[in-house]
C-alpha positions in Angstrom: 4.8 45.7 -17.3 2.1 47.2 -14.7 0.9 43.9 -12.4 -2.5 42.4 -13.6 -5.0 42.9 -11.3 -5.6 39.9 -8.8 -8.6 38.1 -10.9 -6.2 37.9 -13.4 -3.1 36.8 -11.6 -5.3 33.7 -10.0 -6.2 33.3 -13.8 -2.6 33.6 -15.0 -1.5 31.3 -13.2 -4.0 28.5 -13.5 -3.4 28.6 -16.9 -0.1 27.0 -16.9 -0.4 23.4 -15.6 2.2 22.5 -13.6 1.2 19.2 -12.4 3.5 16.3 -10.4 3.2 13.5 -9.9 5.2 10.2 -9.2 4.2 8.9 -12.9 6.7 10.3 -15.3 4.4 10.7 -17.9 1.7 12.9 -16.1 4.7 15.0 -14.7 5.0 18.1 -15.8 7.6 21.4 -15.2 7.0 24.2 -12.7 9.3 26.3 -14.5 6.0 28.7 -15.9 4.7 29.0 -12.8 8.3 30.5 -10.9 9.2 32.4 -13.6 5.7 34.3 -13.8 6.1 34.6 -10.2 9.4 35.9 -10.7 8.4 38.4 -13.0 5.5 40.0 -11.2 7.5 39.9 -8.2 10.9 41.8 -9.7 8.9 44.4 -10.5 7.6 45.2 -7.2 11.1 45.2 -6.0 12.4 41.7 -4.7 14.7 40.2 -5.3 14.3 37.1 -7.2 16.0 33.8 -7.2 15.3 30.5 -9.5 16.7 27.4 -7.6 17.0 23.8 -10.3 16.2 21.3 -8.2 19.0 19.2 -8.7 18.7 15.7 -11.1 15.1 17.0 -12.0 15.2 18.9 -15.0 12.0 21.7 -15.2 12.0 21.9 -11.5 12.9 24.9 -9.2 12.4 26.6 -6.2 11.8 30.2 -6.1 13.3 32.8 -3.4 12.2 36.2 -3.3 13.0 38.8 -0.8 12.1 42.1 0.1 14.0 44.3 3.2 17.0 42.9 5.1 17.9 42.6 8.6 17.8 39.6 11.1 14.5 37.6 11.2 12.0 38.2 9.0 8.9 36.5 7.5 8.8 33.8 4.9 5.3 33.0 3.3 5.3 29.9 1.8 3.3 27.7 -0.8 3.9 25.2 -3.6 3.9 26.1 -7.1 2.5 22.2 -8.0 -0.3 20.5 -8.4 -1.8 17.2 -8.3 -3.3 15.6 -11.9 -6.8 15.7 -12.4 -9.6 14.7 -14.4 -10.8 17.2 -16.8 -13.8 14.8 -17.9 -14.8 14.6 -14.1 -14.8 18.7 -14.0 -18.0 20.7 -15.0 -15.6 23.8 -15.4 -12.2 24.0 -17.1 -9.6 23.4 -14.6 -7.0 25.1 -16.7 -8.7 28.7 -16.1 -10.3 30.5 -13.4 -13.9 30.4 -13.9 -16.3 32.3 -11.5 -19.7 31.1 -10.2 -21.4 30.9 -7.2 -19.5 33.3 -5.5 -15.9 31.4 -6.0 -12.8 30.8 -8.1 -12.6 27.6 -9.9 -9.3 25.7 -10.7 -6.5 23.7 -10.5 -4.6 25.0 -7.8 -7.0 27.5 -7.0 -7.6 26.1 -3.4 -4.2 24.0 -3.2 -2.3 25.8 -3.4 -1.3 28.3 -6.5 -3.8 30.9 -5.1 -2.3 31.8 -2.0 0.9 33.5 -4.2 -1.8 36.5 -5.3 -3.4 36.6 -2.0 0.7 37.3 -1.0 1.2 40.1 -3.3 -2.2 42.2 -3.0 -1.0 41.9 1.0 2.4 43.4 0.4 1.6 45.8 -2.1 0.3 48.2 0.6 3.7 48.4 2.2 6.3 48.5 -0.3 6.7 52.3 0.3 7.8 51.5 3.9 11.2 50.9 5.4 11.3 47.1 6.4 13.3 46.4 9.5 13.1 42.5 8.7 13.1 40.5 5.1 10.2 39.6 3.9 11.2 36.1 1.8 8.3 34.6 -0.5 9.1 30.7 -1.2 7.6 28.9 -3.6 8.5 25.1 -4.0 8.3 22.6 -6.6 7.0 18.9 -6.1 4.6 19.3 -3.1 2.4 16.9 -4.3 4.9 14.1 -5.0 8.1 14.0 -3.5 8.7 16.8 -1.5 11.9 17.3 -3.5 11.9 21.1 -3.5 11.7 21.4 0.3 14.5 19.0 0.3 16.5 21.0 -1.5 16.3 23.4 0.8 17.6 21.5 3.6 20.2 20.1 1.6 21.1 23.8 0.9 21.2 25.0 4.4 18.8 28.0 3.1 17.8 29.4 6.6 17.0 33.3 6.5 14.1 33.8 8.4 12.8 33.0 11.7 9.0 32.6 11.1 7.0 31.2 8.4 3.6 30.3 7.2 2.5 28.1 4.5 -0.4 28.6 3.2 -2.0 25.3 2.3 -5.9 24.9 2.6 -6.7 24.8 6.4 -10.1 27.1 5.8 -8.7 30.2 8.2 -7.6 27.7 10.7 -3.8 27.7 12.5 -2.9 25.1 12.5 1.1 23.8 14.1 1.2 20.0 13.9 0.7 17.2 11.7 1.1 13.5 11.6 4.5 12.2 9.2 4.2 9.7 6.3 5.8 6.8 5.7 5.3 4.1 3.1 7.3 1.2 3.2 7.5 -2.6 1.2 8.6 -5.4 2.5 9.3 -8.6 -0.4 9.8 -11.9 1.0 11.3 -14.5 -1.1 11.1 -17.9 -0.4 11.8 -21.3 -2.8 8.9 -22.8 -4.8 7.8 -26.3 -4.6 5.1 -28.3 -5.7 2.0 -28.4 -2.8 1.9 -31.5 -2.3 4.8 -31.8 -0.3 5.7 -28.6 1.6 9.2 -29.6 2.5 10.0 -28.9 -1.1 9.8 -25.1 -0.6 9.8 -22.5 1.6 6.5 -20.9 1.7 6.5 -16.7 1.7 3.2 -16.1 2.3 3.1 -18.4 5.0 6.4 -16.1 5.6 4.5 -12.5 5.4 1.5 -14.1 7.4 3.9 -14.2 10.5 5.1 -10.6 9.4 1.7 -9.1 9.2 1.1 -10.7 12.8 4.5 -8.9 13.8 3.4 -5.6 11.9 -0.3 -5.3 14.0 1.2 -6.2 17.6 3.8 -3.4 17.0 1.3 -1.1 15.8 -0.9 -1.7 19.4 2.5 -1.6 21.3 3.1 1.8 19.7 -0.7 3.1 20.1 -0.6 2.4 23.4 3.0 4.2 24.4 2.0 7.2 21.8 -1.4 9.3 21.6 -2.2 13.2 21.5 -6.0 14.3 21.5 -5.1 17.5 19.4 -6.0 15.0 16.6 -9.0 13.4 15.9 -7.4 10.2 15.3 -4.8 10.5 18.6 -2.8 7.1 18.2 -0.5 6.2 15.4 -1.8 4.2 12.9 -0.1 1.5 10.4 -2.7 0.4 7.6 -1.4 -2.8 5.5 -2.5 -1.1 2.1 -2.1 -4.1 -0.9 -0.2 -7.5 -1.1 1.0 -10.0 -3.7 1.8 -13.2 -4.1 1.9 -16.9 -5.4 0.4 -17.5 -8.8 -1.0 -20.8 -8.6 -3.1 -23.1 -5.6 -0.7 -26.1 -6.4 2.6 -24.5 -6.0 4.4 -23.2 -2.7 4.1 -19.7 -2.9 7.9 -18.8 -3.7 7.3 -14.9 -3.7 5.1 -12.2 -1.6 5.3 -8.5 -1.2 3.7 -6.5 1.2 3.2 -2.9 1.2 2.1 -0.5 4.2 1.8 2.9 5.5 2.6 4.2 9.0 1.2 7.9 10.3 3.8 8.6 12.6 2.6 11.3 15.9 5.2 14.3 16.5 7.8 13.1 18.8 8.2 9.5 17.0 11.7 8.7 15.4 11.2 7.3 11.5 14.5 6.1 11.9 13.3 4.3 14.7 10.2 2.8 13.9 11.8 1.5 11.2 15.1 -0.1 13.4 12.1 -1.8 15.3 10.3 -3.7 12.0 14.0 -5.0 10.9 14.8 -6.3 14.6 11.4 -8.1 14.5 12.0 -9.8 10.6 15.4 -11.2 11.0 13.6 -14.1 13.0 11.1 -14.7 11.0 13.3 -15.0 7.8 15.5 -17.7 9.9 12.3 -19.4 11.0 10.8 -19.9 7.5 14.5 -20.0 5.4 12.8 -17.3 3.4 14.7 -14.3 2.9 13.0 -10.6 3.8 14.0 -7.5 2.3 12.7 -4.2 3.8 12.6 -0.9 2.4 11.1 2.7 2.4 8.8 3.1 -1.1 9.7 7.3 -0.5 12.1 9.1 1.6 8.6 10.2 3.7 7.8 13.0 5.7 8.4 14.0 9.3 5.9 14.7 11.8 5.5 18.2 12.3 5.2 20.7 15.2 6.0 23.8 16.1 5.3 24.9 20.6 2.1 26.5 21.4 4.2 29.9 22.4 6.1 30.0 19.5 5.8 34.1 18.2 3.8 32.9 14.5 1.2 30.6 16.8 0.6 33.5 18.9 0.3 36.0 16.6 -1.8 33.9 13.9 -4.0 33.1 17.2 -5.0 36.5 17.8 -5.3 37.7 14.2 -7.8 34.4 13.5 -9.3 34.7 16.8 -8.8 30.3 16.7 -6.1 28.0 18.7 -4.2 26.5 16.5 -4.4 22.9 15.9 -3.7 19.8 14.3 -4.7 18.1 10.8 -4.5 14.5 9.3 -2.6 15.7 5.7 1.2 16.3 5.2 3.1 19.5 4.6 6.3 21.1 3.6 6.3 22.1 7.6 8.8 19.8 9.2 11.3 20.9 6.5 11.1 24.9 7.0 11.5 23.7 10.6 14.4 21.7 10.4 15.8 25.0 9.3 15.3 26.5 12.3 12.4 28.7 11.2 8.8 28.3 13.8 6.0 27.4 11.1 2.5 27.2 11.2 0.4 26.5 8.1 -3.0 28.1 7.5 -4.3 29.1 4.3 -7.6 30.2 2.6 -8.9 27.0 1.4 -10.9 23.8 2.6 -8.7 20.3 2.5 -12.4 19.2 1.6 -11.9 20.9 -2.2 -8.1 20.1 -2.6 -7.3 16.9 -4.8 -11.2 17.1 -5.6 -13.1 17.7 -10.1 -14.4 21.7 -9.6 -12.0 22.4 -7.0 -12.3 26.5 -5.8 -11.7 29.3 -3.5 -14.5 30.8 -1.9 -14.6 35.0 -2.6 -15.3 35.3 0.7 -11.8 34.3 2.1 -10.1 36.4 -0.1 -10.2 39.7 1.9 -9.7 38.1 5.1 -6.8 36.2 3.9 -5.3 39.8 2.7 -5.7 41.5 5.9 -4.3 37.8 8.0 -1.1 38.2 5.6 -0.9 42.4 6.5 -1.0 41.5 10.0 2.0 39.5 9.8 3.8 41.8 7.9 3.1 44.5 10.0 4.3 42.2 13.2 7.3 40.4 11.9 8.6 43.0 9.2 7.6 46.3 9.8 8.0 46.8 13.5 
């Protein structure tokens, strides 16, 4: 079956949602989407591979490669997207729709557009020899938990030594970002009437002392950590929502606490979190309450990749920008951990991901195209 033209692949592809999302009943299968991909790609000559994702039935990873030989190129995206609000949108989000001079639709921007943008770039140089792979990824569960990139590191899959995601960074390199974590702490105390506070053990009164814990370790750690690549340099730790209590005239017998920390590149999850437990075993003895403390999601790692690395360089020069550093999470600290140097850059804005009407401006579309060439040329060709 001849390969549609791009228009229509960016249109193919919108039209099969593939949303995720932590709620199981706005989740949806990515399966469509790879085995599209799959199909357009086979017959252009890669070598196609569908990866379950393991527990998760509808979800896979997809691995195609073109060309063998050490190193190589991966060009990476996720097949996902986050739900929406079709109400909100003043064009269908399941459909590419053009107007003012851009593509509307779900996953136009974030990210299902880049996989096109891929294959018009490499169509140019299928007639000639590769000396190095060219391996296009395609993940499931970006937008939630990460899970497909997971299973990648769980799989040991390492077969290139560059890569580039192509997440919305508007033409920008860009080769660090902050981690994620989200943690919940639940203090449970003993209930009591309020007249007479030695008949409980109070856990607000409890979390109060934790939240006082929580703010002086966040200043200890904003003043030892700080890097002016981005625009907010210090770690941050943001108490996000609490519970607790149910009624004024009874000691509060239960209160849960939950908070997220933006970990710098260079900071230890592991260890941020050793730190929080060594400061809540005294306060649990204190108030006779008892404090348990644990992550909400796995997180993500902070993610960089050095200033000289070969794929900063070379995305440097064919951007004409330094690369950077940006406030959102990626699937970057994962292809990393795998040994391969990743920078992400991509067509689109942040500013239209996760957004009613989100779109791809024409305008990037060519330059993305001759971006991706360059790198082929660089790390495959020669």
């Amino acid at each position: 079956m001849p390969l549609p033209p791009l228009k229509d692949q960016f249109d193919a592809l919108l039209r099969l949602p593939s949303i995720s999302c932590t709620q199981a009943d706005l989740d949806q299968s990515n399966l469509p989407v790879v085995e599209l991909l799959a199909s357009w790609l086979s017959d252009l000559g890669f070598e196609c591979r569908i990866l379950p994702i393991a527990n998760q039935p509808g979800k896979a990873n997809l691995l195609a490669s073109f060309g063998s030989g050490p190193g190589g190129l991966v060009m990476a995206g996720h097949t996902d997207t986050v739900p929406c609000n079709p109400e909100r949108w003043q064009h269908d989000p399941f459909a590419l729709t053009e107007a003012n001079n851009r593509w509307y639709g779900l996953g136009s921007c974030d990210m299902k557009g880049f996989f096109p943008l891929i294959i018009e770039a490499v169509r140019s140089y299928l007639n000639q020899p590769f000396k190095h792979p060219l391996i296009i990824l395609a993940t499931a569960d970006e937008e939630s938990s990460m899970s497909g990139a997971r299973a990648l590191v769980a799989a040991d899959f390492s077969q290139a030594r560059h890569a580039i995601i192509g997440e919305p960074t508007g033409m920008r390199p860009i080769r660090l970002h902050k981690g994620i974590m989200m943690e919940r702490i639940d203090i449970i105390g003993q209930a009591g009437h309020s007249s007479d506070p030695g008949l409980g053990h109070n856990a607000m009164e409890a979390m109060h002392a934790v939240i006082s814990d929580l703010l002086q370790l966040r200043g200890s750690w904003q003043k030892r950590w700080s890097n002016p690549l981005f625009g907010v340099p210090t770690p941050t730790l943001n108490l996000g929502c609490i519970h607790g209590g149910d009624n004024p005239n009874r000691i509060c017998a239960k209160c849960a606490l939950e908070f997220d920390i933006r970990p710098l590149p260079g900071m230890d999850g592991d260890e941020l979190r050793a730190a929080i437990r060594e400061r809540l075993l005294p306060i649990a003895a204190e108030h006779q309450v008892q404090i348990d403390y644990k992550p909400l999601f796995p997180g993500v790692p902070a993610f960089e990749t050095p200033a000289d690395a070969p794929i900063v360089r070379a995305c440097e020069e064919l951007t004409g920008q330094s690369a950077g550093a940006v406030a959102f999470a990626t699937e970057g600290p994962y292809l990393n951990q795998l040994g391969m140097q990743t920078l992400i850059l991509g067509p689109g804005d942040i500013d239209q991901a996760h957004q009613p009407d989100e779109f791809l401006a024409l305008d990037r579309l060519q330059p993305t195209i001759d971006l991706l060439q360059g790198l082929i040329r660089r790390f495959c060709l020669q």
